[in-house]
N, C-alpha and C positions, 0 to 999 in steps of 0.2 A: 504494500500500500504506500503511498504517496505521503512522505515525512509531512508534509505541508496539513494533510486532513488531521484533524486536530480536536474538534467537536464530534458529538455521538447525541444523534436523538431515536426515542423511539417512538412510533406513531398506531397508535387506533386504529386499521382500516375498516371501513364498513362497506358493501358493496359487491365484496366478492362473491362468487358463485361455483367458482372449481378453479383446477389449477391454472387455467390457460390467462385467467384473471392476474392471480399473482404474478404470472411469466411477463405477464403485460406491466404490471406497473416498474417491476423489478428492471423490466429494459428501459421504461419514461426515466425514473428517478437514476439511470446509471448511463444517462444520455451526458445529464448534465456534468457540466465542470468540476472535477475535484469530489465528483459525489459518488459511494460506495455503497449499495444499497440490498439488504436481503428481505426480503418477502417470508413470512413464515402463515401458508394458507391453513395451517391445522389453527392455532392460537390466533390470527388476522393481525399481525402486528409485522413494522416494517422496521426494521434495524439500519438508520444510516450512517458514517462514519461521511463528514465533508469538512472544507474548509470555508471559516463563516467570513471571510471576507469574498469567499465568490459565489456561496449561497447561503439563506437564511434560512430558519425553520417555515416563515410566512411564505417563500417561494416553495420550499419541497412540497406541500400543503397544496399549495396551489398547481403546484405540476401532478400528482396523485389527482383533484378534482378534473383535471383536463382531461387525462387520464380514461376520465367515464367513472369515478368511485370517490368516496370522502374519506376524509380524515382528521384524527386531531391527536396533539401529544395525548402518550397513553398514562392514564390515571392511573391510581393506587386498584391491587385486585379486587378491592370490594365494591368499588365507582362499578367498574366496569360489572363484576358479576352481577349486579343490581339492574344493567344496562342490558345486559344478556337475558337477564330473567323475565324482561317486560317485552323487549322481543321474542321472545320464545311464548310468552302465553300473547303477542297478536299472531302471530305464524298457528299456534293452536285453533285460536279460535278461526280464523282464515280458511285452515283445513276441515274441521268441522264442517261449517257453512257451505263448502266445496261439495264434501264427502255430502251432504244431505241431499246437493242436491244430484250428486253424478248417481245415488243410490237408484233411480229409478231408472235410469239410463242404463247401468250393469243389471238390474234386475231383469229387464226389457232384453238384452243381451243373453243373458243366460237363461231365458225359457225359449227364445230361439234359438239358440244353440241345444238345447233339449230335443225344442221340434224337429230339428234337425235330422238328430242321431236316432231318434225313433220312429222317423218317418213320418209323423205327423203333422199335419198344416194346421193346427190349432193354438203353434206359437204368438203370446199375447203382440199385437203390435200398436205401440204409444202411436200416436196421431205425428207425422214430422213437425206439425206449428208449435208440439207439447216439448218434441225432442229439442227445439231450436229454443223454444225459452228456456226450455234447465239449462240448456249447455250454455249461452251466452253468458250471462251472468258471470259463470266461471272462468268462460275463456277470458272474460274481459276485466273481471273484476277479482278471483285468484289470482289468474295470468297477468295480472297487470305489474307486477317485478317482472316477469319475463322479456317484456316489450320495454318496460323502463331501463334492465339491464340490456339488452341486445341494444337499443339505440346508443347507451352510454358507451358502451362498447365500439360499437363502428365509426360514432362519433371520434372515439380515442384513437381510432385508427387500427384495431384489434378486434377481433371474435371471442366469444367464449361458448360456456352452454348454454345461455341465455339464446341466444342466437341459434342454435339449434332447437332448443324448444318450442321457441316463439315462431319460428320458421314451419317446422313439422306440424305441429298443432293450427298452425293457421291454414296452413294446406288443408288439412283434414275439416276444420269446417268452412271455411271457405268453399271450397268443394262440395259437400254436403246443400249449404245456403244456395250456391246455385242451381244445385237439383229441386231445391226447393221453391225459389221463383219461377223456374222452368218449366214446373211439373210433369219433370220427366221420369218415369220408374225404371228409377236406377237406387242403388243401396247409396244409404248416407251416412255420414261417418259420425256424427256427434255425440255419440257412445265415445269414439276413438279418444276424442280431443279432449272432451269434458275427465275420462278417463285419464290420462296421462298428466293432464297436469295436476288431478290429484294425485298418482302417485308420485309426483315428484316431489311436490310438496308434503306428503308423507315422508318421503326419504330426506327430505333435507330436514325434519321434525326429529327425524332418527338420527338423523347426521349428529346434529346441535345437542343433543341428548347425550349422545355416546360422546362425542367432544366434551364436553363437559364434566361427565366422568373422567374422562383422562388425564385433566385438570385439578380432580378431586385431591390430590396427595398435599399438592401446592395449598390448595383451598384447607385441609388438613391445618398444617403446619400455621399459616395464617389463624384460625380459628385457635390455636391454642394459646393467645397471646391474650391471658388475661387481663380484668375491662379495671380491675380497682386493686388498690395496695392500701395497707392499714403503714400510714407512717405517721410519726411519732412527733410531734408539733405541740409547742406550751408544756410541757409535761405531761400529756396524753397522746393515746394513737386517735385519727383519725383517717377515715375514709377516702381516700380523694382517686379522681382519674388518672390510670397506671403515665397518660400523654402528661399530666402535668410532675411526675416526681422529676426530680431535679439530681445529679453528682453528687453526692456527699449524704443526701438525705438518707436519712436513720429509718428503716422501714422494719417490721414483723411479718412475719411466715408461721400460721397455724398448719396444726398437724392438719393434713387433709386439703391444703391449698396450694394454689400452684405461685409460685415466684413470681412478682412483676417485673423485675429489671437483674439486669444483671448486678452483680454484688458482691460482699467479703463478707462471711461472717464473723459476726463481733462476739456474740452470746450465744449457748445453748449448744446442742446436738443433737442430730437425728439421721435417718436415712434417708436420701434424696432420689426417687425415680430417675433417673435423664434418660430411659431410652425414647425419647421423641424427639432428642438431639441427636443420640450415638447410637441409637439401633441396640444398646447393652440390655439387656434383660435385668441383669441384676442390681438393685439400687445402690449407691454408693454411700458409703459416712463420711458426715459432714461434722467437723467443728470448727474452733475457732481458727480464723487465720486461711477457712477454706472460701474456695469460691462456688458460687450459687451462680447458675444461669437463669433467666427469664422461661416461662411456660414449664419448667421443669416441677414435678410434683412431690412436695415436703409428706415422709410419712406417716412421722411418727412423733418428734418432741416440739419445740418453739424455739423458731431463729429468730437473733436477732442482727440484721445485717445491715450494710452503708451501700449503697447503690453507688454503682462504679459504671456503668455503661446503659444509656437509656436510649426507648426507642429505637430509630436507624442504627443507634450503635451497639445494640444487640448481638450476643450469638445466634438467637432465632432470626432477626433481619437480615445477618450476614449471610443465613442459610436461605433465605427468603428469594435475596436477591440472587445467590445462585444459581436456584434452582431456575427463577424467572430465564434467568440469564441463557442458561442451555436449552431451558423449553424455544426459547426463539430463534437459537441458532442452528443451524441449517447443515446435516450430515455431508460431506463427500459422496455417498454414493448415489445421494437426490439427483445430483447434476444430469443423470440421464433422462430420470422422469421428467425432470424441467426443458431439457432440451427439446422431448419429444412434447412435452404442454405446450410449448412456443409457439406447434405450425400445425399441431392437432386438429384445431376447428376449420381450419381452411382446407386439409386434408379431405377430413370426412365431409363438407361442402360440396367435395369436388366428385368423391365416389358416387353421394347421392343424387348429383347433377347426372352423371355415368348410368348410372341405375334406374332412373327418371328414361332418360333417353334408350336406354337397349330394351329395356319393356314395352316400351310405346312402339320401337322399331321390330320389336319381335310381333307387334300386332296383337300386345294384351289389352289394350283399349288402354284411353288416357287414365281413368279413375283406377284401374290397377297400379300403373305404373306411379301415379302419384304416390298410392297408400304404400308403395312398395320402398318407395324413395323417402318417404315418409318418416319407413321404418328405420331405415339407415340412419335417418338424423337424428331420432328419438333414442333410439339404442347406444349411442355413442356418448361418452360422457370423461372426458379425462378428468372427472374429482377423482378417482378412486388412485388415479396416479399420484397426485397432490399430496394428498391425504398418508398414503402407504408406509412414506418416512417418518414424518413430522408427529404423527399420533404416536408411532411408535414409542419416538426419543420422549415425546411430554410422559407417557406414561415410565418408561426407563428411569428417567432422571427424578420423575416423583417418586419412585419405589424403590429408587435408590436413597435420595435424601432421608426417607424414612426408616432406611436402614442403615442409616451415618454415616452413607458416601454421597461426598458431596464432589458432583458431576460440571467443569467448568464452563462447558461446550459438548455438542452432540459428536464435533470429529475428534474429541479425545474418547469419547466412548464408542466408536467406530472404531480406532485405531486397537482398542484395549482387547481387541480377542484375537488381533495378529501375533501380542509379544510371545517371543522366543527365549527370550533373557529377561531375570531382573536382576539390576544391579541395588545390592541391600546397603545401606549404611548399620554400619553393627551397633554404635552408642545411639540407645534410645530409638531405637528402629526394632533391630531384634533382642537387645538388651533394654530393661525397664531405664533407662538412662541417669538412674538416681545411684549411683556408685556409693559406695562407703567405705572407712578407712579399716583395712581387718590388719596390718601391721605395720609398726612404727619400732624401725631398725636402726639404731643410729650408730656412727662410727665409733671407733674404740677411741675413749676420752672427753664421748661427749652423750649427754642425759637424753634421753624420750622423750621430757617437757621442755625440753632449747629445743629439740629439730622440732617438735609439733609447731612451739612459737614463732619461729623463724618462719615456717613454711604457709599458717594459715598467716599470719601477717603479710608475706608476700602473695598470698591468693586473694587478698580486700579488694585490688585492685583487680581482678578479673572475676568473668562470666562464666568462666569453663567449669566444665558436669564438675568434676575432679577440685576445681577450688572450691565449688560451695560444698562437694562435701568436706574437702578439710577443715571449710568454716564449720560446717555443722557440729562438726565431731570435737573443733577445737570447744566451741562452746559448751556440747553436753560435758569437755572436761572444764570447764569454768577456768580455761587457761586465757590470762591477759593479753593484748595482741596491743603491736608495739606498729604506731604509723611511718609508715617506709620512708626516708630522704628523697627520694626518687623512685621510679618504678616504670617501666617498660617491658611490654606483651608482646614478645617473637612470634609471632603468626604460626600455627602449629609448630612449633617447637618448645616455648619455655617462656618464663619471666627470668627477668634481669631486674631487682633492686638491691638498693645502697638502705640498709638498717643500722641505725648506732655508728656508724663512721664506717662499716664493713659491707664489702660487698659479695651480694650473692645470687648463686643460679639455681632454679629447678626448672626439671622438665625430665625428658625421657628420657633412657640411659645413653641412645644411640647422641644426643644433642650434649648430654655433660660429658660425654665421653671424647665428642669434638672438641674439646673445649683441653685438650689433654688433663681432664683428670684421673684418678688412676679409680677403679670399680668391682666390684666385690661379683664377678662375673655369675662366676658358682650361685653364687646366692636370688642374683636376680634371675637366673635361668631355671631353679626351682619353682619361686613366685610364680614366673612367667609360664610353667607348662601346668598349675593349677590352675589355670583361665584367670589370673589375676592382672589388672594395669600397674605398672611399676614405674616408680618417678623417683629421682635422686634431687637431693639438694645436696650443694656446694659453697664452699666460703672461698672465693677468689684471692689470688696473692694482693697483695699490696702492690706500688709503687715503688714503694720503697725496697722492696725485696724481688724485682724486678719486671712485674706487673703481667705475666705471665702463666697459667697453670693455675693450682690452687689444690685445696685439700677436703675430699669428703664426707660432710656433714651428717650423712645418712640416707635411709631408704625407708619410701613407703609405700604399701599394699595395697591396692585398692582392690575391691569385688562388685563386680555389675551383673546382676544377674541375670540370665536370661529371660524373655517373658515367656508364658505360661504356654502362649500359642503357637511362639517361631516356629519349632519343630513342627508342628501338625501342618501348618502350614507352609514350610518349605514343603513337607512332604505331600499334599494337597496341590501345590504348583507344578512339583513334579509329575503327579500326574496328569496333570491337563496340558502338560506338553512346556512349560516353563519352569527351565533351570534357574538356580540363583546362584549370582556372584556377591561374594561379601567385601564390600572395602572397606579394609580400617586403619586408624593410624597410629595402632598400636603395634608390639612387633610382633614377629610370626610366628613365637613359640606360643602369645595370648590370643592372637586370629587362629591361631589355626586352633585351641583349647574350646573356642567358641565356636567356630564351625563345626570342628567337631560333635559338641553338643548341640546344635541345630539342625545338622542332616546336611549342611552344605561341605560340598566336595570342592569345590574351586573358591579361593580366595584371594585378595591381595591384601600383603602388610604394608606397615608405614607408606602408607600412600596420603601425601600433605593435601590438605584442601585444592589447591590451585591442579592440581593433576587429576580430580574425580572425575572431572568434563572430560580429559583427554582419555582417560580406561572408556566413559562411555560411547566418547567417538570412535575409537578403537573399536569395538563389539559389534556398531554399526555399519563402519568398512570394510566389516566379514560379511556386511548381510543379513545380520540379523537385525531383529525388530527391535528394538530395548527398551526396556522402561526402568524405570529408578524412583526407589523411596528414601526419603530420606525424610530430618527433622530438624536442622541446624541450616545457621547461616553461611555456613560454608559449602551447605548441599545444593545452593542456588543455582549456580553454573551449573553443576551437574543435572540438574531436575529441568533446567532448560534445555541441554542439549539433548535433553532423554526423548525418544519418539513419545513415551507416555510418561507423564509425572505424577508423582504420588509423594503426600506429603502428609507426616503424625499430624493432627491436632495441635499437640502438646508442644509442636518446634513452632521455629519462630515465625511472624508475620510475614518474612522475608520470603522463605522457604514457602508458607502455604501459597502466595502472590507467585510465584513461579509457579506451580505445579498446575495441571489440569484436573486432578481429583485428589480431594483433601477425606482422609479417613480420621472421622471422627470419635472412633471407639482405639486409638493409639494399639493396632491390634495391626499385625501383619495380615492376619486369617483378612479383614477387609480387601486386600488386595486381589487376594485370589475370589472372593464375592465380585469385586465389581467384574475381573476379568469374565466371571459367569453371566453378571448381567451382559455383559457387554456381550455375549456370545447369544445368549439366549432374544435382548431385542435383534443383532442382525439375523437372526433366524428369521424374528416377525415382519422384519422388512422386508426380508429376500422372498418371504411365501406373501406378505403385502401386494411387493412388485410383479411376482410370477402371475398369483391371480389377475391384477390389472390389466397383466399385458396377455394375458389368453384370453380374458373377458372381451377385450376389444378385435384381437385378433381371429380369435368365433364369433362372438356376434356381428361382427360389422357383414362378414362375409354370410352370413347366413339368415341379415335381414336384407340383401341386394339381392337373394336369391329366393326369395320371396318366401320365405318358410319361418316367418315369425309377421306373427298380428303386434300394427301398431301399439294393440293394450299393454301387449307381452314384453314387448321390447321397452315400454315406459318402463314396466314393474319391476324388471331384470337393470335398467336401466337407475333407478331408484333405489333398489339394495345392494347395487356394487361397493355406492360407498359406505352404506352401512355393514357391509360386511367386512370389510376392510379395517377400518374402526372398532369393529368390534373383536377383531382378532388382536391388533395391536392391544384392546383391552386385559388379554389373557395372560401379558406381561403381568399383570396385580400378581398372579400365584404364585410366582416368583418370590423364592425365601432366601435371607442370608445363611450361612453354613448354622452361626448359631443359635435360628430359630429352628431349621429343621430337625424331625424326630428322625 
């Protein structure tokens, strides 16, 4: 895309009618200058990316209305679902009023068709003046989108299905009306006509329906976002609207309520539901000092907690907007449905002009060859092409989010059932990331509480897993920590400060060892093939003694455990056809202790931050597909270069902002769930698209060749796309590994 488009809106579309609509607006709004535009026909929403000094939001608006359809920025989901709901009960009542009156026109139909087959002329037959007032109404006054869209349409310089409807259906009583001022006895179609446009309007009833189900997970998630918080004001709680708490405000959580905002608990404990976040089944305990999410359900005692993220800046909003996000964006493998929607209508146009014409020249009289040509136009329908992606992914990404994978884009969940590889980060990926200190070894001459002191004093100043735990551990021993002269963070390697006039190193043996100090080799190679991390600290020479080398202060142990699931889940990836690579930057007597306990067979050690991107571009200049999890800010580059990314919860902001799926249950087994989802919707697509493309490529051929009644082909014609929709619905049974029995 073009560094200059700089702006993003999303817009409303109203007007559509099947895909060849969206192919149309998608090529107006990608006309213009600098404008970058996706069409999403399942959801009606149009994604643009432009630059606003060469276009504004009031011109894209106004190029979409040229267009032939309307638009407007799209509201918050509830505007709109409220917007949905009152169009959907007038299209009910529309269809209704239809259906009452086409009922006597099929009833009329079907005892003639009785007398037919039994040989009898005693089939009832309505008067033609009776047939022509039921059917007008409809044709004119259901049918009247049809004729508003078709015009809007050709006006815009485009066809859709509107245009074949309103085309076929006018033939047919048009046709009919003239037999009827003529008073010629000949068969009249007003059954046909009055018939087809209710079924079509029945199937777009069903359309809107099943649409809206597929929507439901979003609507879900939305709907859990309780309406009031009891916080805590003058010395009392009060009542107030979850929209008005504020940062800092002191709020309460009864057992049995759900969270209004995110938060820290101050008071109390209890256990906290959050699978409507993380997809986890089992609740979690909460006390002081822990954090509380929004919509998340209190079980058991009385929190008391301070609101740290409200509204928009929610973990539910954040999921919110994800999920919105992927619902609208538009899979890689559409691109051919859309190409073939683009020239669709003027295609089938042209067969039925074809069909028209070799009927009349085979000498079936004109009124055959019409209803036959009829049929062509009435039978043809590219929604169900439109439709076949985009239902799928909205349902995918809602049943995923509900299952605490959180989906960025539809082409990272396309891409997700290709990988071949994943490359694992081991801290905090496959290990719980929370290390702790299991030995403190110090050098001969000097005490356990100097090297603890020295070292959690030089860890104040960093972030890394391994210094908070030696703060942790320094404090549960209530050892004083002494602020550093100076202090400098070697980028995977080590800290460097100046304590008490003396200067000193920690880090990993391979980095004090650079440093020529001399190291208790034996000893660390024990630690290290127990799966333990091992760091030396050093007291560097002086100056004065000639500023070079130094003398070994000690050694300490860390343990990171593995999590509960690695194992099951490398071995779960395994079978589905995806190896795992581990990279860590620890040494390889500790990777390889940890691989070992996780079931992975291929590893790399000390591999620095800056080199994770180039292992991952490596994997993929073999060929392979790769994806990469990770949870640290050093996994960023790597998670970008990954064909697919994947990112803990529990790492940093940096890292979930790179990746295309963020696993919100800090669980590997998520990886191998989405990969299933991700195989299981291209399933629904691929049998979406198949059906599509036989339904048009049999019927089209088998309404020119006269062996379908205009009725047949409306009704056939009408539940393509609900059938289509309704199979993408099938994705809901879709379970994560940890809900299935």
């Amino acid at each position: 895309m073009d560094n200059r488009i700089s702006s993003r809106a999303e817009l409303q579309i109203s007007g559509m009618t099947c895909a060849a609509c969206a192919a149309r607006i998608e090529k107006v709004l990608n006309r213009m200058p600098e404008v970058s535009a996706q069409i999403n026909f399942a959801t009606e929403k149009a994604r643009i990316d432009f630059n606003p000094q060469s276009a504004t939001l009031a011109a894209l608006i106004a190029a979409v209305r040229r267009a032939g359809y309307d638009a407007h920025p799209a509201r918050d989901f509830a505007a709109e679902k409220l917007e949905r709901a009152a169009a959907y009960r007038r299209e009910r009542t529309q269809f209704v009023l239809a259906l009452l009156l086409t009922a006597p026109l099929l009833l009329e139909m079907g005892l003639m068709l009785f007398a037919r087959l039994s040989h009898s002329h005693d089939g009832a037959m309505l008067p033609i003046w009776l047939q022509w007032l039921l059917a007008t109404p409809v044709q004119f006054w259901a049918g009247r989108r049809f004729y508003v869209g078709a015009w809007h349409s050709l006006r815009g310089g485009g066809a859709n299905m509107d245009v074949l409807v309103a085309l076929g259906t006018s033939a047919a009583y048009l046709l009919s009306c003239a037999m009827l001022l003529t008073n010629m006895q000949q068969p009249v179609y007003f059954e046909a006509s009055a018939t087809i446009i209710t079924l079509v309007l029945l199937g777009k009833l069903l359309e809107a329906r099943a649409k809206g189900k597929a929507s439901a997970a979003l609507e879900a998630l939305i709907d859990l976002q309780p309406r009031l918080a009891h916080v805590e004001h003058d010395g009392g709680t009060a009542e107030v609207p979850v929209a008005q708490v504020k940062p800092g405000d002191i709020f309460r959580v009864r057992p049995g309520e759900s969270v209004p905002v995110d938060g820290e608990v101050l008071e109390g404990a209890s256990s906290v539901d959050e699978s409507m976040l993380t997809g986890e089944s089992l609740p979690l305990e909460k006390r002081g000092g822990d954090k509380v999410y929004a919509a998340t359900l209190n079980q058991q005692g009385l929190l008391k907690c301070r609101a740290v993220a409200v509204g928009a800046q929610t973990q539910l909003a954040a999921i919110i907007r994800l999920v919105e996000q992927a619902q609208g964006s538009k899979a890689p493998i559409q691109k051919l449905a859309d190409k073939i929607s683009g020239i669709f209508v003027p295609v089938v146009l042209a067969i039925a002009a074809l069909t028209f014409l070799a009927w009349w020249a085979a000498g079936s009289g004109f009124a055959a060859a019409l209803i036959n040509a009829v049929s062509v136009l009435v039978i043809a329908c590219p929604c169900a092409l439109g439709l076949a992606t985009p239902t799928a992914v909205v349902v995918a990404t809602g049943r995923a989010a509900r299952a605490g994978i959180l989906v960025k884009d539809a082409a990272a969940l396309e891409r997700a059932h290709k990988l071949s590889v994943l490359v694992v980060d081991k801290t905090g990926t496959l290990t719980s990331g929370k290390p702790s200190v299991t030995d403190l070894l110090p050098a001969p001459g000097s005490g356990a509480s100097e090297l603890l002191q020295i070292a959690a004093s030089m860890a104040q100043g960093s972030t890394h897993p391994l210094s908070r735990a030696l703060l942790e551990y320094a404090q549960a021993q209530q050892t004083a920590l002494i602020p550093p002269d100076s202090f400098h963070e070697l980028s995977g390697s080590g800290l460097r400060a100046e304590i008490g006039g003396i200067n000193y190193l920690l880090g990993s043996p391979v980095f004090i060892a650079g440093e020529n100090i001399a190291l208790d080799s034996r000893q660390i190679l024990a630690l290290q093939q127990q799966g333990k991390t091992v760091i030396a600290v050093a007291k560097l020479a002086s100056l004065a003694s000639g500023g070079e080398g130094g003398a070994l202060a000690g050694t300490i142990a860390f343990a990171d455990t593995l999590r509960a699931s690695s194992a099951g889940a490398v071995k779960r990836l395994a079978a589905m056809g995806v190896r795992a690579v581990m990279l860590s930057g620890d040494n390889a007597a500790t990777a390889q202790a940890i691989a070992g306990k996780a079931g992975i067979g291929e590893f790399r050690a000390e591999v620095l931050p800056q080199d994770k991107a180039g292992h991952v571009q490596s994997l993929k200049a073999k060929g392979e597909m790769a994806g990469m999890v990770g949870d640290g800010i050093n996994d960023a580059p790597a998670l970008a270069a990954a064909d697919v990314s994947f990112a803990m919860r529990s790492g940093s902001d940096i890292a979930i902002e790179a990746a295309d799926i963020t696993l919100m249950r800090n669980d590997l087994m998520g990886v191998a769930d989405a990969i299933s989802l991700s195989r299981a919707a291209l399933k629904k697509i691929r049998q979406n698209l198949f059906f599509a493309f036989a339904y048009n490529v049999l019927g089209i051929p088998l309404a020119a060749l006269g062996m379908l009644n205009p009725v047949i082909a409306g009704a056939a014609m009408a539940m393509s796309s609900v059938s289509v929709v309704s199979n993408a619905l099938l994705l809901k049974r879709w379970q994560p590994h940890n809900r299935k029995k």
